[in-house]
PQR file with spaces between the fields and no chain letter, atoms N, CA, C, O and H, PARSE charges and radii, in Angstrom:
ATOM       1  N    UNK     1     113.316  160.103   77.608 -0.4000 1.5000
ATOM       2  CA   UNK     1     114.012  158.943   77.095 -0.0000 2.0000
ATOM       3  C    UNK     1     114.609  159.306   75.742  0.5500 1.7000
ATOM       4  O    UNK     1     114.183  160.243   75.065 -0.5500 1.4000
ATOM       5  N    UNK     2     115.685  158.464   75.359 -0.4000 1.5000
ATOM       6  CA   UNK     2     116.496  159.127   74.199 -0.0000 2.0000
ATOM       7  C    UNK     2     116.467  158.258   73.660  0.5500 1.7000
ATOM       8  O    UNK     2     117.242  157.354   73.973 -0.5500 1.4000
ATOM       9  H    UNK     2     116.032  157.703   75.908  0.4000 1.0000
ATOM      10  N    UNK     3     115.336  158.054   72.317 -0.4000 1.5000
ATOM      11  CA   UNK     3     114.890  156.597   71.516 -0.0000 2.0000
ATOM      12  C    UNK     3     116.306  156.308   70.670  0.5500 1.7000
ATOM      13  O    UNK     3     116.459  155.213   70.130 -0.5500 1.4000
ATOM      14  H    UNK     3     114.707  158.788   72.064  0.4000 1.0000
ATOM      15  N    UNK     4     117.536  157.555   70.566 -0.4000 1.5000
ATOM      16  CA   UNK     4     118.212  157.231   69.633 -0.0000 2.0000
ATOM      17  C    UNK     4     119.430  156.207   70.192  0.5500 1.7000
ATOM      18  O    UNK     4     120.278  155.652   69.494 -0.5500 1.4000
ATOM      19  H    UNK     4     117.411  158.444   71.005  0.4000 1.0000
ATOM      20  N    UNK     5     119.304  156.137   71.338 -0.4000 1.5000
ATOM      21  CA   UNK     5     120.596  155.412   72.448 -0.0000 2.0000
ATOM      22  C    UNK     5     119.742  154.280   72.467  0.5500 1.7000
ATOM      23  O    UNK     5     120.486  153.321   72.675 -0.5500 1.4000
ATOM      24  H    UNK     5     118.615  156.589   71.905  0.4000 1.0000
ATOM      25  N    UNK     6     118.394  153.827   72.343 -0.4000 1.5000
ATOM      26  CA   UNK     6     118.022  152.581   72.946 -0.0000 2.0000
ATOM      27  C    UNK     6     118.719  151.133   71.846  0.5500 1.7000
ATOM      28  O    UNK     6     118.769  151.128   70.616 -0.5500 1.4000
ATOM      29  H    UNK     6     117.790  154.606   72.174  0.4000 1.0000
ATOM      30  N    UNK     7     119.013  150.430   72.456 -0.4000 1.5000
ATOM      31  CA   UNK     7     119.424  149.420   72.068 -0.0000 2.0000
ATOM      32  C    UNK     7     118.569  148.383   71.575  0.5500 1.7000
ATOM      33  O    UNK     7     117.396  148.744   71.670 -0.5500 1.4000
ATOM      34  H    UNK     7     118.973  150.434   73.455  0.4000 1.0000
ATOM      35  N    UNK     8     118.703  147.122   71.037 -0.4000 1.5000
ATOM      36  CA   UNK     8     117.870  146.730   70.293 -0.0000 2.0000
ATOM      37  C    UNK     8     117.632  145.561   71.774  0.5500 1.7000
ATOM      38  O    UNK     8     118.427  145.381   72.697 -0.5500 1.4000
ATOM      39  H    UNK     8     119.656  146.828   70.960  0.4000 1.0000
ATOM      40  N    UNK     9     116.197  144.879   71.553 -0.4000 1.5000
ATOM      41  CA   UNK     9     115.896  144.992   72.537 -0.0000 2.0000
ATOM      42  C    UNK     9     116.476  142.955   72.728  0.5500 1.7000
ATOM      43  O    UNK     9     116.571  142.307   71.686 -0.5500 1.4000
ATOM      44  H    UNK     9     115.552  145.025   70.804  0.4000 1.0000
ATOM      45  N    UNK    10     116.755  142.313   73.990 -0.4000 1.5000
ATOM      46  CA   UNK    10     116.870  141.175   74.170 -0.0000 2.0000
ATOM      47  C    UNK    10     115.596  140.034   74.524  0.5500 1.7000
ATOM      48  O    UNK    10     115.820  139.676   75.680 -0.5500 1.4000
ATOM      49  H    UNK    10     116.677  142.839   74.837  0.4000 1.0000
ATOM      50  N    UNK    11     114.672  139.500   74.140 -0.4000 1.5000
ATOM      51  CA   UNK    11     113.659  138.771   74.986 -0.0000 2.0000
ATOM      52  C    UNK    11     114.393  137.546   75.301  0.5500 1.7000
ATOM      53  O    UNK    11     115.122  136.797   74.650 -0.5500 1.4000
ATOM      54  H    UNK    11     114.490  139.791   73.201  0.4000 1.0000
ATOM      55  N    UNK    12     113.930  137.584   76.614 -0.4000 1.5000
ATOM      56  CA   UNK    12     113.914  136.628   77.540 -0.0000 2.0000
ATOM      57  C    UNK    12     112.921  135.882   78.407  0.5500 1.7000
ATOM      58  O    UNK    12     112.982  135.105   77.455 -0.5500 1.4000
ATOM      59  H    UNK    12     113.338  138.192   77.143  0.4000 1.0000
ATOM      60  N    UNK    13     112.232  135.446   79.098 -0.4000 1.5000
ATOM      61  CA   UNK    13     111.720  134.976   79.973 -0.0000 2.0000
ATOM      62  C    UNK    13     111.774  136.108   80.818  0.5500 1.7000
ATOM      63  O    UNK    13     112.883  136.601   81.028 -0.5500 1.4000
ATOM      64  H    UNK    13     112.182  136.077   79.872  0.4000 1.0000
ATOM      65  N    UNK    14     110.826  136.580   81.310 -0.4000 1.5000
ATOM      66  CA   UNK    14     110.906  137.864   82.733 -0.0000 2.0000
ATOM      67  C    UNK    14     109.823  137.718   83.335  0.5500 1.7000
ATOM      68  O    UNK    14     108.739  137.560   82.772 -0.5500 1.4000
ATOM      69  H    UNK    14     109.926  136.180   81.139  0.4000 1.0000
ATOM      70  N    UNK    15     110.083  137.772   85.035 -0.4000 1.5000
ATOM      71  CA   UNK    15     109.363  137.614   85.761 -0.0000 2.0000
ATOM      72  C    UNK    15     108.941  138.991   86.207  0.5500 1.7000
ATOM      73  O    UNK    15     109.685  139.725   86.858 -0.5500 1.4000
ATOM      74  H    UNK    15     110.963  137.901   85.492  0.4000 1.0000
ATOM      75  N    UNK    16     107.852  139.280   85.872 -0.4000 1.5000
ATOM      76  CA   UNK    16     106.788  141.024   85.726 -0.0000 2.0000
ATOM      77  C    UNK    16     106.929  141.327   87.228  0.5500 1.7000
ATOM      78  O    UNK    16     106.999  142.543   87.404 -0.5500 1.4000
ATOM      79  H    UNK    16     107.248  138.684   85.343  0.4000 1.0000
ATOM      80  N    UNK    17     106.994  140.616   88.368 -0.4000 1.5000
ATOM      81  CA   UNK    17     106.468  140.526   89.716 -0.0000 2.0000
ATOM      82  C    UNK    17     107.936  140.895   90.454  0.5500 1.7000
ATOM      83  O    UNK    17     108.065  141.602   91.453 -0.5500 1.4000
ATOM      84  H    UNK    17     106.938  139.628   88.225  0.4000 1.0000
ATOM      85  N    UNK    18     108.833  140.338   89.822 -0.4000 1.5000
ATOM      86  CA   UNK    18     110.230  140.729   90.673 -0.0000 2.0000
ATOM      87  C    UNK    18     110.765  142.263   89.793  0.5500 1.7000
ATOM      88  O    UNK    18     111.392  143.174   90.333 -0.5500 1.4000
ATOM      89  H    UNK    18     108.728  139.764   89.011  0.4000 1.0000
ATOM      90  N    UNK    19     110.267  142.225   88.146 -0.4000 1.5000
ATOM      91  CA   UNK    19     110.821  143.600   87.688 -0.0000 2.0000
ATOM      92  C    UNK    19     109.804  144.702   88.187  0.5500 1.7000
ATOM      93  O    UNK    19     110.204  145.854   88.356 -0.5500 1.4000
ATOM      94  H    UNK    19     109.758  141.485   87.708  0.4000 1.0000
ATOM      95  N    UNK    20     108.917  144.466   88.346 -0.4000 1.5000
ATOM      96  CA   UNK    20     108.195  145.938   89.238 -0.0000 2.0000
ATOM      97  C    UNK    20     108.595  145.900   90.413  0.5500 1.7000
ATOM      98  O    UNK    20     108.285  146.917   91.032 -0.5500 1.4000
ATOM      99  H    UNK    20     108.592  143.530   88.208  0.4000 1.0000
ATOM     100  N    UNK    21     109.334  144.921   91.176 -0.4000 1.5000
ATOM     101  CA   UNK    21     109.881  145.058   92.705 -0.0000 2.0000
ATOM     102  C    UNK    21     110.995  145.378   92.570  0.5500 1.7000
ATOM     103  O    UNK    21     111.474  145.312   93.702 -0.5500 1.4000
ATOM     104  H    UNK    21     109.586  144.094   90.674  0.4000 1.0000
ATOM     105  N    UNK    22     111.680  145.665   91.950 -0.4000 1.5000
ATOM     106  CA   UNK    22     113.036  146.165   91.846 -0.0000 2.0000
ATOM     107  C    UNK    22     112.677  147.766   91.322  0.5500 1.7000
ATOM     108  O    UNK    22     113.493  148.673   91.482 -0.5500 1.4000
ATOM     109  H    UNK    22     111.291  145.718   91.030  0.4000 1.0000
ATOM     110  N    UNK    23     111.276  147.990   90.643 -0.4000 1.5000
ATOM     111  CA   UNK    23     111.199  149.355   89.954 -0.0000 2.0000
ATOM     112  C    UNK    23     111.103  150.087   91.094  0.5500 1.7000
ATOM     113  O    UNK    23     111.778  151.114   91.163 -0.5500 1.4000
ATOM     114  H    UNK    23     110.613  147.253   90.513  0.4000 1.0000
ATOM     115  N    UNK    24     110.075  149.627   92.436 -0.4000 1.5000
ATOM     116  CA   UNK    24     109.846  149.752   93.036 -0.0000 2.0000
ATOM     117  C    UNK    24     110.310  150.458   94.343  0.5500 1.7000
ATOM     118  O    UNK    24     110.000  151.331   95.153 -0.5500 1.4000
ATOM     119  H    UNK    24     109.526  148.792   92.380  0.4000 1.0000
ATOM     120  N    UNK    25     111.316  149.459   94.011 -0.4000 1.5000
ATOM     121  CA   UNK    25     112.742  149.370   95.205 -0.0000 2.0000
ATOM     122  C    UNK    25     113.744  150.777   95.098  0.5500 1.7000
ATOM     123  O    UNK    25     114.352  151.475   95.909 -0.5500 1.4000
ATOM     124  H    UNK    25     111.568  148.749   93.353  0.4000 1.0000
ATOM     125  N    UNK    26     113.572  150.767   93.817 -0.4000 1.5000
ATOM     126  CA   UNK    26     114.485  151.701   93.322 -0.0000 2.0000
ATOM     127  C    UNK    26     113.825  153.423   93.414  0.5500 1.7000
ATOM     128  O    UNK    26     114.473  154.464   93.308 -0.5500 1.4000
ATOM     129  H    UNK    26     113.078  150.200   93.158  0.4000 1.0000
ATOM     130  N    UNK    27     112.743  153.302   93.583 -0.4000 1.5000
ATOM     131  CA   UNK    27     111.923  154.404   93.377 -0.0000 2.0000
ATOM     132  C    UNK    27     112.027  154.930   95.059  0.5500 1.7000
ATOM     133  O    UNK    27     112.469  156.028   95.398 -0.5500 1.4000
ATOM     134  H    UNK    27     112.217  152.456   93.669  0.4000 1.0000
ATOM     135  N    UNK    28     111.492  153.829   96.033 -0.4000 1.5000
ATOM     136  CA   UNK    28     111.410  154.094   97.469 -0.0000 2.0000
ATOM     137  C    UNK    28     112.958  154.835   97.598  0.5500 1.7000
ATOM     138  O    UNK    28     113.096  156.005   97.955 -0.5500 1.4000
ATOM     139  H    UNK    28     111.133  152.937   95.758  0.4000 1.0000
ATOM     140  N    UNK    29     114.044  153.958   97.252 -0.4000 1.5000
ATOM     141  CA   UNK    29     115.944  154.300   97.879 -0.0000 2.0000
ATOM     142  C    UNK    29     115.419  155.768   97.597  0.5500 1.7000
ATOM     143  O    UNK    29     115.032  156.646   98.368 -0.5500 1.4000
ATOM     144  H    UNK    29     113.932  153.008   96.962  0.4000 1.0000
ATOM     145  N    UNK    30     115.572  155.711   95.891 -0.4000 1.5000
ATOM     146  CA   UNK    30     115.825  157.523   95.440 -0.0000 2.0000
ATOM     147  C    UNK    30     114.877  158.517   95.942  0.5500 1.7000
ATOM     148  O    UNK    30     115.072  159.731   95.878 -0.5500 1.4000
ATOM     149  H    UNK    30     115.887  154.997   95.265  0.4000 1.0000
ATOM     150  N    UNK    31     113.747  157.903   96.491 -0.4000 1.5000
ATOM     151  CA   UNK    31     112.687  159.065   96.829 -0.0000 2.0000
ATOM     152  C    UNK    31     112.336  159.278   98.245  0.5500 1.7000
ATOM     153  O    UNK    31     111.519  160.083   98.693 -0.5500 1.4000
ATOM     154  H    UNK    31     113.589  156.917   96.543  0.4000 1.0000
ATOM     155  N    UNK    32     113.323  158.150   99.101 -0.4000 1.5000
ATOM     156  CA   UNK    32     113.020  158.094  100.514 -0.0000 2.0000
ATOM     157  C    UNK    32     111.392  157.859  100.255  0.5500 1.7000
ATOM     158  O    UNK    32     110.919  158.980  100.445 -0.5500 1.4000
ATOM     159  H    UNK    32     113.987  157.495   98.738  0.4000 1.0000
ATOM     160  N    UNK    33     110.347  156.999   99.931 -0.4000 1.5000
ATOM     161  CA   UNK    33     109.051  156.801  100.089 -0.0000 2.0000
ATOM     162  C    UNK    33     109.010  155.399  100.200  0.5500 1.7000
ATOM     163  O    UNK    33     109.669  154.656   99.473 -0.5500 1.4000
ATOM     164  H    UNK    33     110.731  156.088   99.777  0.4000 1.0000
ATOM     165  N    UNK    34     108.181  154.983  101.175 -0.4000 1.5000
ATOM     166  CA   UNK    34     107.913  153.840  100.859 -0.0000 2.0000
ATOM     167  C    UNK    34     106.471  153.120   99.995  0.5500 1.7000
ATOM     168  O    UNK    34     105.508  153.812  100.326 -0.5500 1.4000
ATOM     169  H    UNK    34     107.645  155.586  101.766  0.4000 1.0000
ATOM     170  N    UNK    35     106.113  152.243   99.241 -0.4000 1.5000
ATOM     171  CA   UNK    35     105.145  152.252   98.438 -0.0000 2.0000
ATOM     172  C    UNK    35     104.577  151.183   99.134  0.5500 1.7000
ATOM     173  O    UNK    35     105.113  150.320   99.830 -0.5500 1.4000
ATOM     174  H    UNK    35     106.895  151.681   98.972  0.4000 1.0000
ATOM     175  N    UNK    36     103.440  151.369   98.848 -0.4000 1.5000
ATOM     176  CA   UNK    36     102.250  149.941   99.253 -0.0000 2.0000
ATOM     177  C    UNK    36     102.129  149.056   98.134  0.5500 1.7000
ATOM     178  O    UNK    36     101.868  149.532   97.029 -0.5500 1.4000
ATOM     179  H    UNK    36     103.005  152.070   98.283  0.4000 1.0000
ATOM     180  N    UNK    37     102.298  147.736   98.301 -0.4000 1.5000
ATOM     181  CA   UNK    37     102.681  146.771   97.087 -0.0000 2.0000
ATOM     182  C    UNK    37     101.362  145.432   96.948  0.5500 1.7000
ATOM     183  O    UNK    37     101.515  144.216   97.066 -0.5500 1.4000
ATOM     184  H    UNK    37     102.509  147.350   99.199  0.4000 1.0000
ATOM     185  N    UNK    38     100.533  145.945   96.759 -0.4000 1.5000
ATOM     186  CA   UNK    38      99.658  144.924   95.896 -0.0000 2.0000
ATOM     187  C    UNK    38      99.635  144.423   94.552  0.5500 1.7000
ATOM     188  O    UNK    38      98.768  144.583   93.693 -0.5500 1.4000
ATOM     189  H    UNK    38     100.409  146.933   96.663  0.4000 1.0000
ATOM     190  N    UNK    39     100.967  143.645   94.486 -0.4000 1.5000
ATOM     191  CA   UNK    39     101.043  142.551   93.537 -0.0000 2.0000
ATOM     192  C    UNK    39     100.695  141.150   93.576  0.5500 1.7000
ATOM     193  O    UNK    39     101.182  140.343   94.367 -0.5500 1.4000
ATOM     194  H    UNK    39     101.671  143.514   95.184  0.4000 1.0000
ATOM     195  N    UNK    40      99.621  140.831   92.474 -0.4000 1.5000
ATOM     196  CA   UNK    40      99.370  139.221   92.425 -0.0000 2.0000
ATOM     197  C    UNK    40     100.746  138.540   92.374  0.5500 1.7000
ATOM     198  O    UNK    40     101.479  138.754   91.408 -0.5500 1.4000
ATOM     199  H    UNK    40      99.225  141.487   91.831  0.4000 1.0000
ATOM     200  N    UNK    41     101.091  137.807   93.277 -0.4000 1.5000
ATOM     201  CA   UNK    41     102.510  136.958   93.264 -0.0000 2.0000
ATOM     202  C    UNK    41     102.098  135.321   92.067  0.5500 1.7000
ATOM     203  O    UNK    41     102.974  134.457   92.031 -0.5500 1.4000
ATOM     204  H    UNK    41     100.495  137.633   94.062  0.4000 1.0000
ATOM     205  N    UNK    42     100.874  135.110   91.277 -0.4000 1.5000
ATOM     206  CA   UNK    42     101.080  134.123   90.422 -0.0000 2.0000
ATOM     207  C    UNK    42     100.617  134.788   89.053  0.5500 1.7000
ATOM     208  O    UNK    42      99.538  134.519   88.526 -0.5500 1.4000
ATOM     209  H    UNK    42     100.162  135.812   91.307  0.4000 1.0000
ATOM     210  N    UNK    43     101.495  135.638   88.561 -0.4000 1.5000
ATOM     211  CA   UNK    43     101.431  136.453   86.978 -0.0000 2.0000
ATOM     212  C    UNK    43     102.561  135.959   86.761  0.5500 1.7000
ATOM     213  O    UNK    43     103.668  135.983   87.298 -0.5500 1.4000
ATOM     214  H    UNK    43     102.372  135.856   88.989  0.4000 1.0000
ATOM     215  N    UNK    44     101.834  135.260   85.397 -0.4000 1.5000
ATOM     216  CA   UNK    44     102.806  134.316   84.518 -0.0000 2.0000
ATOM     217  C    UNK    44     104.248  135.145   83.955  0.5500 1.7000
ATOM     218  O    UNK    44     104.175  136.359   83.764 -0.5500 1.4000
ATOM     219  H    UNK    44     100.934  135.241   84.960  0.4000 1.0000
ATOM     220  N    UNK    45     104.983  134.726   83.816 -0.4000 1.5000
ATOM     221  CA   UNK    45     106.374  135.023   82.971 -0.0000 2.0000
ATOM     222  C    UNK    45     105.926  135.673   81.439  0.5500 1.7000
ATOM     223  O    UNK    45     105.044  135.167   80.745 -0.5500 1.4000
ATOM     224  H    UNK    45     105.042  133.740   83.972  0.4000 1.0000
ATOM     225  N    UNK    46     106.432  136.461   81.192 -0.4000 1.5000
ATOM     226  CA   UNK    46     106.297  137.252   79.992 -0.0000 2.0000
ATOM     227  C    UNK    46     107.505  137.123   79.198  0.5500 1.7000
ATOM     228  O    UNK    46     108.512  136.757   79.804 -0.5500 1.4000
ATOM     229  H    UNK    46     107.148  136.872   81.757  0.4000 1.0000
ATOM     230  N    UNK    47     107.616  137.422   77.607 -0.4000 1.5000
ATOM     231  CA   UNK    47     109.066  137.146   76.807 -0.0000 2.0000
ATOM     232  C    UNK    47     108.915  138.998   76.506  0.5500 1.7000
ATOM     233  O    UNK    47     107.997  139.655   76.014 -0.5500 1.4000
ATOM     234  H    UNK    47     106.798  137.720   77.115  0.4000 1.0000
ATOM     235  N    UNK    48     110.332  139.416   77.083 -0.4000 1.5000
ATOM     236  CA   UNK    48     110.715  140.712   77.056 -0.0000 2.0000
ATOM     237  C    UNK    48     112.267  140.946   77.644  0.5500 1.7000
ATOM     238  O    UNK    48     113.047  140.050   77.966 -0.5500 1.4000
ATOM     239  H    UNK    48     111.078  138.883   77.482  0.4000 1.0000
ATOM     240  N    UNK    49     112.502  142.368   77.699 -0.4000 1.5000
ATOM     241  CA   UNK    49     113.751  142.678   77.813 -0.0000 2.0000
ATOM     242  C    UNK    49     113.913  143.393   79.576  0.5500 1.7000
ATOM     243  O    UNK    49     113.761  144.582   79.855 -0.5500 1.4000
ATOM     244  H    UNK    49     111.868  143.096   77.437  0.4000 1.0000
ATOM     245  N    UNK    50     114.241  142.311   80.522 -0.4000 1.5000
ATOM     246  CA   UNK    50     113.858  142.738   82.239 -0.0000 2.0000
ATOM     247  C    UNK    50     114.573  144.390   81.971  0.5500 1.7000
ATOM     248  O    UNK    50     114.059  145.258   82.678 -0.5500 1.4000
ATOM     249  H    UNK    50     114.365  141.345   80.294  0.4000 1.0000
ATOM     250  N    UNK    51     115.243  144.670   81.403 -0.4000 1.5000
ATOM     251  CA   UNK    51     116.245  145.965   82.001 -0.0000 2.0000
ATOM     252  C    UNK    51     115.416  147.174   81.283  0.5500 1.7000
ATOM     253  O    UNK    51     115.510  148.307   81.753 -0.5500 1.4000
ATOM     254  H    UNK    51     115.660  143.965   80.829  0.4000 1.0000
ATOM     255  N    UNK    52     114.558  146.908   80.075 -0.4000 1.5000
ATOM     256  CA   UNK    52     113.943  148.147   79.691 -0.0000 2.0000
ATOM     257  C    UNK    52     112.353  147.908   80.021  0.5500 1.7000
ATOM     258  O    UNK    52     111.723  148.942   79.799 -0.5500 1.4000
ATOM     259  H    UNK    52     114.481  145.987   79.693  0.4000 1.0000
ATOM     260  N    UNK    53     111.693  147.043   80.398 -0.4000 1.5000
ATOM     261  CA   UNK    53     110.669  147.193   80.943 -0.0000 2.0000
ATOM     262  C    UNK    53     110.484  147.804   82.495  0.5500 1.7000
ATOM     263  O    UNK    53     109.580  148.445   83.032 -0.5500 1.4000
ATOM     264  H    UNK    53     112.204  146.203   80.579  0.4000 1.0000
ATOM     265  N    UNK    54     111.704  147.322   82.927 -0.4000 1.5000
ATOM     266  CA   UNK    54     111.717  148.179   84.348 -0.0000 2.0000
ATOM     267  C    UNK    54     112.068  149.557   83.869  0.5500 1.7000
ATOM     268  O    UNK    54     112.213  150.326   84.819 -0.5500 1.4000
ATOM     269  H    UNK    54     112.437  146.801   82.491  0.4000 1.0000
ATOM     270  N    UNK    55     112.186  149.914   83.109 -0.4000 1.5000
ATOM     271  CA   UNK    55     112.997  151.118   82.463 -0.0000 2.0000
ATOM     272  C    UNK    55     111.645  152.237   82.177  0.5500 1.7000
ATOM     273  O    UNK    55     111.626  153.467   82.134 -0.5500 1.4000
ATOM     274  H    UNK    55     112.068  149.289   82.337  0.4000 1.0000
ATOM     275  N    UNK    56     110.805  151.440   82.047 -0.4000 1.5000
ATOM     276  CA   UNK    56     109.616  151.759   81.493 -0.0000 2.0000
ATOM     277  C    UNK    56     108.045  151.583   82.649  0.5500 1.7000
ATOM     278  O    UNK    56     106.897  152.006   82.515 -0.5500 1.4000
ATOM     279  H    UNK    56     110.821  150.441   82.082  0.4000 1.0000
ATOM     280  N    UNK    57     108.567  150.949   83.497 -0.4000 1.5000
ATOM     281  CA   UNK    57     107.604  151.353   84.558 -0.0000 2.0000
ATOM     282  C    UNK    57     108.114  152.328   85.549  0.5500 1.7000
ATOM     283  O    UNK    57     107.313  152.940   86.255 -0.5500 1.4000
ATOM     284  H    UNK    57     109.500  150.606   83.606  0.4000 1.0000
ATOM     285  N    UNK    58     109.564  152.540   85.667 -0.4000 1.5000
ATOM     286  CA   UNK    58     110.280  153.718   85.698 -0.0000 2.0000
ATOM     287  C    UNK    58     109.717  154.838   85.626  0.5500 1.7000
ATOM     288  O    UNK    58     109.379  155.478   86.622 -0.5500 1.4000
ATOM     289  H    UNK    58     110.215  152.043   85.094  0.4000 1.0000
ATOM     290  N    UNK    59     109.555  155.192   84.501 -0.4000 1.5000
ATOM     291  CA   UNK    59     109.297  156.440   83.473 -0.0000 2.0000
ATOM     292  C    UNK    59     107.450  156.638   83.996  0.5500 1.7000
ATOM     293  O    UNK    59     106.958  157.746   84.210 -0.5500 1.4000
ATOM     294  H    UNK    59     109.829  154.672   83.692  0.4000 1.0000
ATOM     295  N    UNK    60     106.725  155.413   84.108 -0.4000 1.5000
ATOM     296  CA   UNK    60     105.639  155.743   84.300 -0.0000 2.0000
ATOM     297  C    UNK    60     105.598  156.513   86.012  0.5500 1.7000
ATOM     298  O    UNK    60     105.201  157.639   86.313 -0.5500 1.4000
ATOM     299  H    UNK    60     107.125  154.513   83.934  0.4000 1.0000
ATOM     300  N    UNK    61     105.951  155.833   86.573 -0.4000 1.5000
ATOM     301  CA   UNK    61     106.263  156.142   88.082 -0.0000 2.0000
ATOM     302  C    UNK    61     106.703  157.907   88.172  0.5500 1.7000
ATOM     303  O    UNK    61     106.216  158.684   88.994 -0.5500 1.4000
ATOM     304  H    UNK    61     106.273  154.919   86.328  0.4000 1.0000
ATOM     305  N    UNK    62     107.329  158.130   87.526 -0.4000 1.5000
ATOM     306  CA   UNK    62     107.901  159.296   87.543 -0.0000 2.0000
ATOM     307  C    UNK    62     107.377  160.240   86.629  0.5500 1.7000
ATOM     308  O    UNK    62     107.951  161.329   86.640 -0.5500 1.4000
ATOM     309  H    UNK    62     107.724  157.499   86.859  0.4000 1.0000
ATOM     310  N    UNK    63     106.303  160.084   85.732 -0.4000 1.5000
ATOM     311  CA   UNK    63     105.395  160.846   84.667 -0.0000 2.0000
ATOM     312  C    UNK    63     103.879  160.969   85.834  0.5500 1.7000
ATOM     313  O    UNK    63     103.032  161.860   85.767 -0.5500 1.4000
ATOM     314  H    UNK    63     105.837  159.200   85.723  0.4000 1.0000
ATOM     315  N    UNK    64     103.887  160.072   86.610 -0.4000 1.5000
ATOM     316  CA   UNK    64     102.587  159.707   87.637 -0.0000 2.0000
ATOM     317  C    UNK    64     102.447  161.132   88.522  0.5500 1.7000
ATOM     318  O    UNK    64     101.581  161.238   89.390 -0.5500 1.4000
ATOM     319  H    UNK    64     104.575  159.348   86.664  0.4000 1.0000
């Protein structure tokens, strides 16, 4: 990651449960894998930035 490009960050309201399903999503397309998904579907809304936290379970996924 290139801390000097990151942008300053936006909070919003983000739903944790749809941005790890999109991290997700994105990981299966590029890796041809499919993942087994045990997510609690009632985890509350968090105040953060949806595009760099997925950005960041990203990075874990791929450091894993």
């Amino acid at each position: 990651m290139d801390f000097a490009k990151l942008k300053e960050a936006t909070l919003v309201e983000a739903n944790l449960v749809q941005v790890l399903e999109q991290a997700l999503e994105t990981l299966s397309k590029r890796d041809d894998i499919d993942f087994p998904k045990y997510i609690e579907s009632d985890i509350q809304p968090v105040m953060a930035d949806g595009e760099q936290l997925q950005r960041v379970f990203l990075n874990l996924a791929n450091n894993a």
